[in-house]
N, C-alpha and C positions, 0 to 999 in steps of 0.2 A: 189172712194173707195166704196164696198158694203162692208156692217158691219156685225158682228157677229150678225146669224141668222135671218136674214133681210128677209126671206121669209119662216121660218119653218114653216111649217104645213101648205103649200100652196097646199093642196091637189089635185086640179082640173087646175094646172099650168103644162100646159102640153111644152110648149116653151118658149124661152127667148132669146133676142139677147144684148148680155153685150156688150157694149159701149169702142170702142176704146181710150184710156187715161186712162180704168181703170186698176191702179196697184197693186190691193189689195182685196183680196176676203175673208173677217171675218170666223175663224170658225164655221159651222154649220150653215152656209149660206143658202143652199136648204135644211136644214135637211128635212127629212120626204114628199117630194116634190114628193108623190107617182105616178104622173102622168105625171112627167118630162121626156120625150123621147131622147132629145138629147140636147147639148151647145158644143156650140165654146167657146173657154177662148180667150181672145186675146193679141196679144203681149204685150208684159212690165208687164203680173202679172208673179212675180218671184220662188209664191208660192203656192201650192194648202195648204191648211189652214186643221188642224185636220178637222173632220167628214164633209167638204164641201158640198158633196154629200151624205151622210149618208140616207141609205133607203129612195133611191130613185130607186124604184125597179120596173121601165119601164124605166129606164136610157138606149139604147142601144149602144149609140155612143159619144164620148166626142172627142175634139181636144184639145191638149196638146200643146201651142207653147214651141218654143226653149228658151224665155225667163226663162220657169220655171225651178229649179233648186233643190227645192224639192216633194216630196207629201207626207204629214204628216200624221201622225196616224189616220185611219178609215177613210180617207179621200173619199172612196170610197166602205165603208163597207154596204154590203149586195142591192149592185146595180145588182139583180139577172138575169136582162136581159141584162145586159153589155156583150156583145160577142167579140168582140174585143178592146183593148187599144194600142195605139202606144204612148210607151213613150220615150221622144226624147233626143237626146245626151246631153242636156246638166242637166239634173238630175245627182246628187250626191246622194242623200238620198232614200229611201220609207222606209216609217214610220211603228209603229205597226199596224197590223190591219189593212192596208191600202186599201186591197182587198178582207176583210175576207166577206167571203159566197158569192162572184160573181160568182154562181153555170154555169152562161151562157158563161164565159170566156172562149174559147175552148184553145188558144194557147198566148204565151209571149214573147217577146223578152225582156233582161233587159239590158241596153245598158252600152258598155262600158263607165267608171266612175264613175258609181253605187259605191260605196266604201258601204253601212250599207243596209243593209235589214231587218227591225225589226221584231222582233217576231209574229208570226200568219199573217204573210202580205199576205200569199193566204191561209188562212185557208181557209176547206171549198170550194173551185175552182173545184167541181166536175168533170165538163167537160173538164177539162185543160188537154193536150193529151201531149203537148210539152213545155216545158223552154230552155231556154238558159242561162247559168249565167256567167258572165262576168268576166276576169280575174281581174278587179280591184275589186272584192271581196273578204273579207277575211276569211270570217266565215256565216255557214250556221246558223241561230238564232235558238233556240227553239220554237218547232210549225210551223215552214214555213210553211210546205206544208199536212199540217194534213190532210184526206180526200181528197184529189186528186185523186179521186178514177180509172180515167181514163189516168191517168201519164204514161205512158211505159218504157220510157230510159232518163234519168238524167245523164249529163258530169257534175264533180265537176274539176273546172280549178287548175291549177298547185299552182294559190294564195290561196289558201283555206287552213287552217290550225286546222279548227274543225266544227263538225257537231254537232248542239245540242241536246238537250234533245227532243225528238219526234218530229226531223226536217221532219221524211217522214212517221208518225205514219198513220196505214190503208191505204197507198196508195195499194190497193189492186191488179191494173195492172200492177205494176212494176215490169221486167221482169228481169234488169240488173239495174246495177251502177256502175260506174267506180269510186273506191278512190285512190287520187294521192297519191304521197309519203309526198307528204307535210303536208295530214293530221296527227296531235298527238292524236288526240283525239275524240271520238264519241260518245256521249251521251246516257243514260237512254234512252228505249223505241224506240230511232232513225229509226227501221226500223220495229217496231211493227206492227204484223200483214200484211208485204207485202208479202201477200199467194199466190200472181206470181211469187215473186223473186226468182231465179235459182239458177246463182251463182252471186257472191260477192267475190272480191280478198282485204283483208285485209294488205293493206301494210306493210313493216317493222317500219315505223315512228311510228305505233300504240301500247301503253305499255298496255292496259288494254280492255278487253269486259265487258262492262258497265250492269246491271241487265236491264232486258227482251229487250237487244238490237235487235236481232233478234228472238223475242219469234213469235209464231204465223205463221214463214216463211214457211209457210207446203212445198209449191215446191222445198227446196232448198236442195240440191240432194248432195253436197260435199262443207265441208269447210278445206281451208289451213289456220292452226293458225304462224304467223310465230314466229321466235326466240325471240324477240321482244316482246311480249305479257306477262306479267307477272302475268297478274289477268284476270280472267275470276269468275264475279258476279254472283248474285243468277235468275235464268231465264232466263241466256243470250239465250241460243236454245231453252228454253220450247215448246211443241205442233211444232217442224219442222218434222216432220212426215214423209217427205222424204229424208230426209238424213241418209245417208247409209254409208260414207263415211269420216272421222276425220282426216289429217295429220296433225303431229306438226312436225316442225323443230328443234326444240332447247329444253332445259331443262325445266322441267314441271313447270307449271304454278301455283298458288294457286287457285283454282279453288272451288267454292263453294258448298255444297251436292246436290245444286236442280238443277245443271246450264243445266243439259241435259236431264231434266225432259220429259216423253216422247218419248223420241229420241232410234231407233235402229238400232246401226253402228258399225262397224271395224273400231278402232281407231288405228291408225298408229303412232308409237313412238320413238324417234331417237335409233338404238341400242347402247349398250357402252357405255349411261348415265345414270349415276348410281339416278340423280334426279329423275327418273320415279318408283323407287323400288316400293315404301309403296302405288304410284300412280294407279299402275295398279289392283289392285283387287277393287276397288273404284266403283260404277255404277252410283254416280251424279244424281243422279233419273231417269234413262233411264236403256237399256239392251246395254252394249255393251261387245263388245270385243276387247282385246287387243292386239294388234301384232306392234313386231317389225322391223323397217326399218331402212337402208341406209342413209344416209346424205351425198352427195357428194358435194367436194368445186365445181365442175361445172356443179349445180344441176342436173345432169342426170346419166343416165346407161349409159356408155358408156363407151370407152375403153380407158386408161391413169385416168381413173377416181379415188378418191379417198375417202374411208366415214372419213368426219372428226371425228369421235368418236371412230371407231373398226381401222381406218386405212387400211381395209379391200383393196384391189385394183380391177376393174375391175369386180365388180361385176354387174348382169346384169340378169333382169328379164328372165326366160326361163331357165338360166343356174342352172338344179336342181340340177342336179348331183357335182356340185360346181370343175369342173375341168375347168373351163374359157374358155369351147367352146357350142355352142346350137347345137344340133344333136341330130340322133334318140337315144339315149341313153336317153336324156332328158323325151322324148316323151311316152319311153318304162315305164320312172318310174313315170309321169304323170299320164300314164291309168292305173299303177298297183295301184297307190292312190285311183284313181274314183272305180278303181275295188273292192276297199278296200284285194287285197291280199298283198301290204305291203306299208300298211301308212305310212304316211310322218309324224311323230311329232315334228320336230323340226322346230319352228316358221319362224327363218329365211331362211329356205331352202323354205317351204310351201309359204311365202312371195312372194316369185321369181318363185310360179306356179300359181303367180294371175296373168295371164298374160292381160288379158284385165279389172282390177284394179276395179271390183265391189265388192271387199271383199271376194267373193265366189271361190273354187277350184272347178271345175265342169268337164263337158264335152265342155263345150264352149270354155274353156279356151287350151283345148288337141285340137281340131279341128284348134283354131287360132295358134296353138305356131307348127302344123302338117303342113300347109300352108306358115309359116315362114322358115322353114326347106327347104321344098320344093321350096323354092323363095330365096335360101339362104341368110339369114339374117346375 
């Protein structure tokens, strides 16, 4: 057995060869062991022990046997030149703090088993480009992945059921994320400040948008709220600066004065629900506009289709002239729109001349829906 802190502040300990038999490594064992470059653990220790390796920050390489089963809290916190870890099947646990500030970490695998990931376990992991996380998890902790600032694309597995409070706070690379259906719930801050993130699909399992969950997300160009969502907090979009685009599906939400502070978009809103009345002159701390849409039960434009609100049948982008065919008739009262010799004021007719769904009635949209025509649509 080596004991708790049995070599802290062994500064000028630059290797070490641990002794086969040994089954037990005390907390805080190499704490501060600044010049420790790499360890072998060897079989039969079951546990990596709170802060083991705690700022040992020329640590580059460590071997993990299959014996161990946990790695406790800080147990590898702020080992900045750690570039790789393989941690091996048979771990159940990582503890808090477990990898926080291993700025050299490029990449992770967390292997199937993994059941708890605790809070802040790769705060900090600058260089960290890629994760995997395992379906035997169940929940992303608050602070996982704060600062991963080089993170790109995160699968969250179908076992997942909540994402915490500033689980992906400034991952600033983050481009996508996939939420499964199985998430209810997403925390406070969650996705603060990832000014890569595009888009994000918020499933139906989700009742509420948490205060400043996507604040900061300047790239993110369209969100779908769906029916589902009944609260939207104070700051949820604040500062997403590219987003142009708001569809909800279902009955309006309690939404709070500041939630789309900054933001300027064409909000899209089911027609025929009378929940949206007192909703729509509202501006949420942003500039938007209101227009209303379609809800079909086979979510699309298409034909046998139906808005479950107006009951409407067969309605279908392009079709301006509302006689349920697209031709140049359509096309004639598109350019006389652009032309401004006789605008189109009624919301939902103007809806159905967004034909390429940027909010705007233009000439782009006469060009696409003239091409459509001509390619019989």
């Amino acid at each position: 057995r080596i004991g708790s802190s049995a070599f802290e502040g062994c500064r000028r300990l630059a290797a070490i060869a641990i002794p086969d038999g040994v089954t037990s490594i005390g907390s805080y064992a190499f704490y501060n062991c600044s010049s420790l470059t790499s360890v072998t653990i060897p079989e039969g220790v079951t546990g990596i022990a709170s802060g083991t390796f705690d700022n040992c920050s020329s640590l580059t390489s460590v071997v993990i046997p299959e014996s161990v089963t946990s790695i406790d809290s800080s147990a590898f916190y702020n080992c900045s030149s750690l570039t790789s870890v393989k941690i091996p099947e048979s771990v159940t646990s990582i503890g808090h703090a477990a990898f926080f500030g291993c700025s050299g970490l490029t990449s992770l695998v967390i292997p199937q088993g993994v059941m708890k990931i605790g809070t802040q376990a790769f705060f900090g992991c600058s260089s960290l480009a890629s994760v995997t996380i395992p379906e035997s998890v169940t929940s992303i902790s608050e602070d996982t992945f704060v600062g991963c600032k080089n993170l790109t694309a995160v699968t969250i597995p179908e076992s997942v059921t909540s994402i915490g409070n500033a689980a992906f706070y400034n991952c600033s690379s983050l481009k996508t994320i996939i939420i499964p259906e199985s998430v209810t719930s997403i925390g406070e801050t969650a996705f603060y400040r990832c000014s890569k993130l595009e888009t994000i699909i918020i499933p139906e399992s989700v009742t509420s948008i948490e205060e400043d969950t996507f604040s900061g997300c300047s790239s993110l160009r369209e969100i779908t709220i769906p029916d589902s969502v009944s609260k939207i907090d104070h700051l949820a979009f604040e500062g997403c600066s590219s987003l142009t685009k708001i569809t909800f599906l279902g009955s309006a939400p309690k939404m709070a004065g500041d939630c789309y502070s900054g933001v300027t978009a064409q909000v899209y809103y089911p027609c025929g629900n009378e929940t949206w009345n007192n909703t729509i002159h509202e501006t949420y701390g942003g500039t938007l506009t209101w227009r209303k849409h379609h809800v079909f039960e086979n979510n699309g434009n298409t034909q046998n289709s139906t808005c479950i609100f107006c009951g409407e049948n067969d309605v279908k982008i392009g079709d301006i002239s509302g006689d349920g065919k697209i031709n140049i008739l359509d096309i004639a009262m598109l350019y006389s729109h652009i032309k401004r010799s006789a605008t189109i004021s009624d919301e939902e007719i103007l809806s159905r001349a967004d034909i390429n769904g940027d909010g705007k009635v233009n000439i782009a949209d006469a060009g696409r829906l003239y091409a459509s025509v001509q390619n019989g649509w």
